[in-house]
DOKE-807136 format. One line per field, with one value per residue: residue number from 1; residue in one letter; z, x, y of N, C-alpha, C in turn. Coordinates in Angstrom, 3 decimals, always signed. Layout:
N
resi = c(NUM,...)
resn = c(A,...)
n_w = c(Z,...)
n_u = c(X,...)
n_v = c(Y,...)
ca_w = c(Z,...)
ca_u = c(X,...)
ca_v = c(Y,...)
c_w = c(Z,...)
c_u = c(X,...)
c_v = c(Y,...)
# end
This chain:
109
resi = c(1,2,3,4,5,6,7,8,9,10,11,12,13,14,15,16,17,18,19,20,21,22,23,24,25,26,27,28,29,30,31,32,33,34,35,36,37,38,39,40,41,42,43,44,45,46,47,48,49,50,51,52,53,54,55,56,57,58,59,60,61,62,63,64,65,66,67,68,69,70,71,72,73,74,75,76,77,78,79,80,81,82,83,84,85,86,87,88,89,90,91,92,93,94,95,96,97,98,99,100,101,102,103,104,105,106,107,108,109)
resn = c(X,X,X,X,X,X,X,X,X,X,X,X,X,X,X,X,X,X,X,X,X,X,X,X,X,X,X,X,X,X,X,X,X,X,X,X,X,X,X,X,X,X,X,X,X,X,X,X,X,X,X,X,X,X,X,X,X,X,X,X,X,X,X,X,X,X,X,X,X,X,X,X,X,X,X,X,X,X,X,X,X,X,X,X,X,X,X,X,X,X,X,X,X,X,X,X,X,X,X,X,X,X,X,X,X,X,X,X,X)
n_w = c(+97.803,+96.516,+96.418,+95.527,+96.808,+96.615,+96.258,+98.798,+101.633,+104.358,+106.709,+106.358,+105.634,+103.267,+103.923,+105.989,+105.271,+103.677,+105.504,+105.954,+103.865,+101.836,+98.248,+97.187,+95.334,+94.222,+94.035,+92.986,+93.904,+91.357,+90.753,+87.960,+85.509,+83.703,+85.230,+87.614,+85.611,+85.213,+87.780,+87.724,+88.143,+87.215,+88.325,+91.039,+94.143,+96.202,+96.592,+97.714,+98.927,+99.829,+99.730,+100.207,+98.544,+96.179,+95.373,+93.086,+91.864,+92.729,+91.486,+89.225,+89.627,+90.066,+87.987,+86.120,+87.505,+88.884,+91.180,+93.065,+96.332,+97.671,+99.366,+101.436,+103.574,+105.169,+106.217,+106.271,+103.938,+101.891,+98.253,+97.416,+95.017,+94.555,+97.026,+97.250,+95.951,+97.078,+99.334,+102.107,+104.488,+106.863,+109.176,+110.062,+112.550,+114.152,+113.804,+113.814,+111.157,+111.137,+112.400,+110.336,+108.047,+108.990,+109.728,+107.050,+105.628,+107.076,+105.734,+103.548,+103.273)
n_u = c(+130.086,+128.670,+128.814,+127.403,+128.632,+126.746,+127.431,+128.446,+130.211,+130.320,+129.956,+131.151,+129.855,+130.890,+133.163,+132.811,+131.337,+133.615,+135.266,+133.853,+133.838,+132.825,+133.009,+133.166,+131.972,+132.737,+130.103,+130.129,+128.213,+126.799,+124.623,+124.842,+123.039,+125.188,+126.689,+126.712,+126.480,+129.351,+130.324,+129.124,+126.351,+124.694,+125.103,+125.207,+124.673,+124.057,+123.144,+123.978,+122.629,+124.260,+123.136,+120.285,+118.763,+119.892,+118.181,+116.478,+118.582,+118.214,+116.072,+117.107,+119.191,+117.192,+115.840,+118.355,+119.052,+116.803,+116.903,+118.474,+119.221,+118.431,+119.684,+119.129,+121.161,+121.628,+121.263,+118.301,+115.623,+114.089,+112.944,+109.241,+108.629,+110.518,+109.704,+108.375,+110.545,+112.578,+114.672,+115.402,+115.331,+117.704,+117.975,+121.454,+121.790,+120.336,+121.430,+124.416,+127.412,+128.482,+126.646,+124.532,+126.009,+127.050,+124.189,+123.452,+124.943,+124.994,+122.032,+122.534,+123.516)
n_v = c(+80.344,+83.237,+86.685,+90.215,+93.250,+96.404,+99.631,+102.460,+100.804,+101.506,+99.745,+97.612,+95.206,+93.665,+92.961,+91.311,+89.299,+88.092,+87.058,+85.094,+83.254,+84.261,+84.998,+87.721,+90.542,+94.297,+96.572,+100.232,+102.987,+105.376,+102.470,+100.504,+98.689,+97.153,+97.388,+95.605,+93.062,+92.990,+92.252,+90.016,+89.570,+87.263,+84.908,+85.267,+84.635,+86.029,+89.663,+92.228,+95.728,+98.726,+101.206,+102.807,+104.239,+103.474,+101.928,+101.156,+98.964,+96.885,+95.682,+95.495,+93.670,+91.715,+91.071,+89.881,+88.338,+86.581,+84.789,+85.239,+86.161,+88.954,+91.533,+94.564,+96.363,+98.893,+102.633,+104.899,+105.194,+102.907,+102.702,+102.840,+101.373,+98.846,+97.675,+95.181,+93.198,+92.693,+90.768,+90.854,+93.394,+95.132,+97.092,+98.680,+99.847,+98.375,+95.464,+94.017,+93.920,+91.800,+90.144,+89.519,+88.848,+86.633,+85.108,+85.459,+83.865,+80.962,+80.891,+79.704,+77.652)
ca_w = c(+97.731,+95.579,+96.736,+95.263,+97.695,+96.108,+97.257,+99.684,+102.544,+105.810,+108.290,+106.228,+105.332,+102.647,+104.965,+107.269,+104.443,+102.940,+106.400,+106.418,+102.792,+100.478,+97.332,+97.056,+94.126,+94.746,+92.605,+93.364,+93.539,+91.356,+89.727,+86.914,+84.940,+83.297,+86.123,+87.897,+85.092,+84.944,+88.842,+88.288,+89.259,+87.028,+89.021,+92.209,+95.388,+97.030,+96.338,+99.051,+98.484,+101.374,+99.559,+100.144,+97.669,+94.977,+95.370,+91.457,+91.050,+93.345,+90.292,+87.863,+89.617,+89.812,+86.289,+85.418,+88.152,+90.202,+92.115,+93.804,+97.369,+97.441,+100.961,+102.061,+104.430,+105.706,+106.825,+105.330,+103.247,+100.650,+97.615,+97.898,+94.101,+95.054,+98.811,+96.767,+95.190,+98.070,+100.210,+103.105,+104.691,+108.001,+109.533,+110.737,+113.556,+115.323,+113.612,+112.991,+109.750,+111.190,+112.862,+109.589,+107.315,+110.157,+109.249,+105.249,+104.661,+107.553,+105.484,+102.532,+103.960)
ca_u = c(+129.047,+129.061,+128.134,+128.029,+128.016,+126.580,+127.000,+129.391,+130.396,+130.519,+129.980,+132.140,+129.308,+131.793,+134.766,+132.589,+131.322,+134.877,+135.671,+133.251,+134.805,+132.364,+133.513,+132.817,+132.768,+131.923,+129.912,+130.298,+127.198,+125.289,+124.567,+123.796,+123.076,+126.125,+128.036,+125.797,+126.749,+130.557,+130.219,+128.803,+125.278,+123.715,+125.302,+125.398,+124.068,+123.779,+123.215,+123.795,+123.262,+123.965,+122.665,+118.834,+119.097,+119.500,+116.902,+116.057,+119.180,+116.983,+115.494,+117.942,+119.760,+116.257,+116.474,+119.146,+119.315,+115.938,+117.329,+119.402,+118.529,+118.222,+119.113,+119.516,+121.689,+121.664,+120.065,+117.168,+114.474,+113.922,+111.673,+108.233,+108.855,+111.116,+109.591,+108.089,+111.146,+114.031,+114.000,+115.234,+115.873,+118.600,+118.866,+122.783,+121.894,+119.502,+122.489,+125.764,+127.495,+128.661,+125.902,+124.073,+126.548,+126.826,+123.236,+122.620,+125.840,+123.982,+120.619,+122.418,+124.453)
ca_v = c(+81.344,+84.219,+88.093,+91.357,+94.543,+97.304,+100.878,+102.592,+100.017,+101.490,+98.873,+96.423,+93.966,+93.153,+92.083,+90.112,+88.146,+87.314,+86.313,+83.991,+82.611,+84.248,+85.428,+89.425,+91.490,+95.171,+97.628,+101.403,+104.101,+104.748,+101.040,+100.395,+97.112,+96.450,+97.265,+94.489,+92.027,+92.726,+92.194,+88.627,+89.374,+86.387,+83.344,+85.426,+84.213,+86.744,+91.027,+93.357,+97.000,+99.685,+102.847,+102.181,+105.012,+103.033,+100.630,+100.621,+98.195,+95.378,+95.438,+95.266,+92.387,+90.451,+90.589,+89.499,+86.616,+85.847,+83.492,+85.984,+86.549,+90.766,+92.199,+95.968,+96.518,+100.265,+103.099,+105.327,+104.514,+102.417,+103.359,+101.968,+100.296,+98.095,+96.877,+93.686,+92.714,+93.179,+89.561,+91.027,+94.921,+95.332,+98.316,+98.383,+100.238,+97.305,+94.685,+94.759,+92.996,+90.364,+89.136,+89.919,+88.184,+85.028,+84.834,+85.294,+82.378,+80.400,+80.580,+79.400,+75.932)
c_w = c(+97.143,+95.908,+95.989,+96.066,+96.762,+96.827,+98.182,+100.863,+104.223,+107.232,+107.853,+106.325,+104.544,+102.963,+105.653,+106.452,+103.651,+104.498,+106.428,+104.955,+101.590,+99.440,+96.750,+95.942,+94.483,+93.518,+93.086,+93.340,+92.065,+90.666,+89.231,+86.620,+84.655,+84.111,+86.743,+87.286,+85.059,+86.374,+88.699,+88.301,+88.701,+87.595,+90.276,+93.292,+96.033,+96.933,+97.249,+99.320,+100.289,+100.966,+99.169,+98.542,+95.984,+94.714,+93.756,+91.489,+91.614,+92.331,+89.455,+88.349,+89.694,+88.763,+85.906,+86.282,+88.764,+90.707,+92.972,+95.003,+97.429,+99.108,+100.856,+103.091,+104.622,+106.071,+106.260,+104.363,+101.545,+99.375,+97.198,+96.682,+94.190,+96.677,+98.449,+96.414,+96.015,+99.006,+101.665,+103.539,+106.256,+107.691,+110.488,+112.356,+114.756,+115.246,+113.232,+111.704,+110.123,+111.512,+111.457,+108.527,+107.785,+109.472,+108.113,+104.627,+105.375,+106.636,+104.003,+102.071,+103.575)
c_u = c(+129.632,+128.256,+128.516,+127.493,+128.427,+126.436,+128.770,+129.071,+130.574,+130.493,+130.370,+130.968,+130.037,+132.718,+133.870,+132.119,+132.393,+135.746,+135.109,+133.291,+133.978,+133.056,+132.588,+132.961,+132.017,+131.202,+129.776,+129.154,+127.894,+125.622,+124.011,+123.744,+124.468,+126.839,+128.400,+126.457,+127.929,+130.624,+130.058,+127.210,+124.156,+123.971,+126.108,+124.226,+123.346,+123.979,+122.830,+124.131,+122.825,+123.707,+121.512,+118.426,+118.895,+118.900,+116.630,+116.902,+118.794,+116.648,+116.156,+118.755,+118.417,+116.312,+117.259,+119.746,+118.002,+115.893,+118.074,+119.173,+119.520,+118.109,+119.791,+119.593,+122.525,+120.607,+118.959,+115.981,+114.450,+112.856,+111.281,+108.248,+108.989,+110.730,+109.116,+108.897,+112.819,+113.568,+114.215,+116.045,+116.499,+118.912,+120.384,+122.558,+121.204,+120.197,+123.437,+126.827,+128.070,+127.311,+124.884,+124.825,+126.840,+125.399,+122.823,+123.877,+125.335,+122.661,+121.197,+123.440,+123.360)
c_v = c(+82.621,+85.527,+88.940,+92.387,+95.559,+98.777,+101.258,+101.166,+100.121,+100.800,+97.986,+95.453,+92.891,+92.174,+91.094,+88.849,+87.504,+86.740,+85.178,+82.844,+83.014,+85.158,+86.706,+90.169,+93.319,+96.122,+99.283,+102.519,+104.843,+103.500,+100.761,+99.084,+96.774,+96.703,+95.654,+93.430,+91.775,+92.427,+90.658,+88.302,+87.775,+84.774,+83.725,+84.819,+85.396,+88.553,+91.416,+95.053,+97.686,+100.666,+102.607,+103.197,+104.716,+101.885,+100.137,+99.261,+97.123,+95.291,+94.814,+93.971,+91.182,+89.830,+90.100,+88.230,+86.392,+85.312,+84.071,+86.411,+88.316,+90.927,+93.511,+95.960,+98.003,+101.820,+104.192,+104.152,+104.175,+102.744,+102.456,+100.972,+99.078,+97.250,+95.470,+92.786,+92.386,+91.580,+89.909,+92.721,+94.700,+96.706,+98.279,+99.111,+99.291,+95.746,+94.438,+94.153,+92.215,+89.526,+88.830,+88.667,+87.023,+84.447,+84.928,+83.680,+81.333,+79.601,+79.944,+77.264,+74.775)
# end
């Protein structure tokens, strides 16, 4: 399985998913497309941004994979654009990245 965490990382969603053997690439605020693509994002599994902030790039990785399951994982608000296009939103404060990353490599076995 193949992830990219987008964004600062503060609760280590990152680490808990390379514990659990997936293969991580990270992309750094802000993100853009081609960051996205030198990242991997068109035969990624899995995109996980923590700066709800930059919600646009839900977008930009749909594009360029739609097959990509899209989760936000952190806290604030997402912009309303993007609420159609995101498959799933975690606030870290009601779960914490493991149990989070236990459950997205789970949904993909």
């Amino acid at each position: 399985m193949r992830a990219i965490v987008a964004g600062p990382d503060p609760e280590a969603i990152g680490a808990e998913l390379e514990a659990l053997g997936v293969t991580v690439e990270r992309v750094e605020s802000p993100v853009f497309a081609d960051a996205l693509g030198e990242a991997g994002i068109e035969t990624a599994d899995l995109f996980v941004l923590t700066d709800l902030t930059e919600g646009i790039s839900i977008t930009l990785a749909k594009e360029a994979n739609p097959d990509v399951r899209a989760v936000c994982y952190g806290d604030g608000e997402l912009p309303e654009s993007v609420g159609g296009t995101v498959d799933l939103v975690v606030d870290p404060s009601l779960l914490d990245a493991e149990a989070v990353a236990e459950e997205l490599v789970a949904e993909r076995q």
